[in-house]
Residue, then its C-alpha position, 0 to 999 in steps of 0.5 A: x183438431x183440424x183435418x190437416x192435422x190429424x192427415x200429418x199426424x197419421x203419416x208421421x205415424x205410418x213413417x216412424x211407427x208408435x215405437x220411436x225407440x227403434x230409431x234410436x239404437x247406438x250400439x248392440x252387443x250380442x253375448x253368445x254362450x254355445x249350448x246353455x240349456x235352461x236347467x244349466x243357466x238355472x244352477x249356475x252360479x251367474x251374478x254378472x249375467x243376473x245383474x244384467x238381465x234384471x234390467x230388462x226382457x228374459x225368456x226362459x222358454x225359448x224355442x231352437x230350430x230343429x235340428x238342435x245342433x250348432x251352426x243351424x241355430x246361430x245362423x238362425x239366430x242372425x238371418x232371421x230365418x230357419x234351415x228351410x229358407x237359409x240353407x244350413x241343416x248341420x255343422x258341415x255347411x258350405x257355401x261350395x257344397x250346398x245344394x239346397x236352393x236357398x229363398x234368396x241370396x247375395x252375389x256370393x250366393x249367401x243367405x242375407x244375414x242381420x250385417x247385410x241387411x243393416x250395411x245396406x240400409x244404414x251405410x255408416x254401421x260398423x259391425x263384428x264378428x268375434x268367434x272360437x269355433x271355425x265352422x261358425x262363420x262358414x255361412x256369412x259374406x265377409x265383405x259385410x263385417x268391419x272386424x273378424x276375429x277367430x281365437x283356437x282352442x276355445x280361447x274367448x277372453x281376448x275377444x271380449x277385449x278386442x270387442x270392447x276396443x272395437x266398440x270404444x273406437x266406434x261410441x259415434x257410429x252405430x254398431x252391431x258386435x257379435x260375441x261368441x264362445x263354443x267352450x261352453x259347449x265343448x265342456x258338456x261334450x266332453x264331461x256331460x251336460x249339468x256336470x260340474x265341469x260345465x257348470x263351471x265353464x258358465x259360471x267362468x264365462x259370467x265373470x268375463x261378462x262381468x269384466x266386459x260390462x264393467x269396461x263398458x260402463x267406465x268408459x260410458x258406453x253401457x247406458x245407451x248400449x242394447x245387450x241381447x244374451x243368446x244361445x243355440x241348443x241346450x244338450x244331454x248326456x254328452x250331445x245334442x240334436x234331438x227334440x228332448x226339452x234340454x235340447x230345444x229350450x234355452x234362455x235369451x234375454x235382451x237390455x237396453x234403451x226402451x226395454x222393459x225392466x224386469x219382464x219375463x217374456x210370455x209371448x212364444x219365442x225363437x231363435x229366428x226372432x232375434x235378427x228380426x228384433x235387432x233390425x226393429x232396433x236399429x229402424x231397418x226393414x226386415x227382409x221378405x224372405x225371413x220369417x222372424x218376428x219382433x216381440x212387442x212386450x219387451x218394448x216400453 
């Protein structure tokens, strides 16, 4: 091969990198489960989820940042970052009452999240943001979400639909949707984690799952679509928070276009990752400020 050409074969390289899969995500759906530790995951009976899974990457080793507790882990979850660089250390955040100097921030003064970073660098995504616990969305800038939708009383099935439309009226436009349901938790907190009634709660978010995959897949939506199943601490007893391996390791998974079949993923993992993960996807670039990671062995 003549210089010339291997000088244009190596910038092709460094412009779009060896994993052109990344250029090419359409859409993808983050299904959030709020306190599903491994064991719990592990004895529920979720055939929907299973079936999902099994076409792609899952780790049931993933680690949480501490403090185990909710809104900590979710933020972690889409700034790429933990507490020390985000600002969020417990439920009761917010923006107007947060002291700790954050490692960089927005006009509004929020950490940049995985929406920011995406409606900056690619103008033309839509993005969600559907959720049933209020604190949730205290950490994010409004003005980078197309849909929000707050359900009370733990309600979450009219979201899926309302998440289904959004994603069918957007099949041509890149989009990133958020899917969360904190019922899941509440039923550890109220009846103990492992208890039948929040095995139950599992198991009845799987079927809703199943129903929302099932309408994605009728409407040709599922094939180019990449799936990530998320959580944010496992618990014990009637809690969470500590460092007990119930309540730092949860199971996460990922599908789609480019993905491994089948794999377990062996490399060590955390919530911070994900973010880092959905902007390899999509082809965007990672903030300096975030410490996530992308895994590399879930990619073909």
């Amino acid at each position: 091969m003549k210089k010339s050409k291997l000088i244009a074969l190596f910038v092709l390289l460094c412009v779009f990198g060896t994993h052109t899969h990344a250029r090419k995500a359409k859409r993808v759906v983050l299904i959030a489960l709020d306190g599903i530790s491994v064991e719990g995951f592990q004895k529920a009976q979720t055939p929907c989820l299973d079936a999902l899974l099994a076409q792609g990457a899952r780790s049931l080793d993933t680690r949480v940042v501490m403090p185990s507790v909710t809104l900590p882990n979710w933020t972690s979850h889409l700034t790429g970052s933990g507490p020390e660089q985000h600002g969020v250390f417990n439920n009761d955040w917010l923006l107007n009452k947060s002291v700790y100097p954050l490692t960089e921030k927005d006009a509004k003064g929020y950490y940049p999240s995985v929406f920011k970073v995406l409606k900056e660098q690619l103008p033309t995504i839509k993005t969600a943001f559907y959720y049933n616990w209020i604190n949730l969305f205290y950490p994010y800038n409004e003005a980078y979400f197309d849909e929000v939708s707050y359900l009370e009383k733990d309600a979450y099935v009219p979201n899926y639909d309302k998440a289904f439309q959004f994603l069918s009226d957007h099949r041509k436009q890149p989009t990133l949707v958020f899917l969360y349901s904190v019922h899941t938790d509440h039923a550890g907190h109220n009846h103990t984690w492992m208890s039948p009634p929040y095995i139950r709660s599992i198991e009845e978010a799987d079927a809703e799952i199943g129903k929302f995959i099932e309408k994605m897949k009728k409407d040709d939506l599922y094939k180019d679509t990449h799936f990530l199943f998320l959580s944010d601490h496992g618990g014990i007893n009637y809690g969470h928070g500590g460092t007990t391996v119930n309540e730092m390791i949860v199971p996460w998974g990922i599908v789609g276009p480019g993905i491994k079949k089948g794999l377990t993923i062996e490399e060590p993992n955390n919530t911070v990752n994900t973010a880092s993960i959905i902007l390899h996807l999509f082809g965007a670039k990672q903030p300096l400020s975030w410490t996530g990671e992308v895994i590399r062995s879930i990619f073909k």
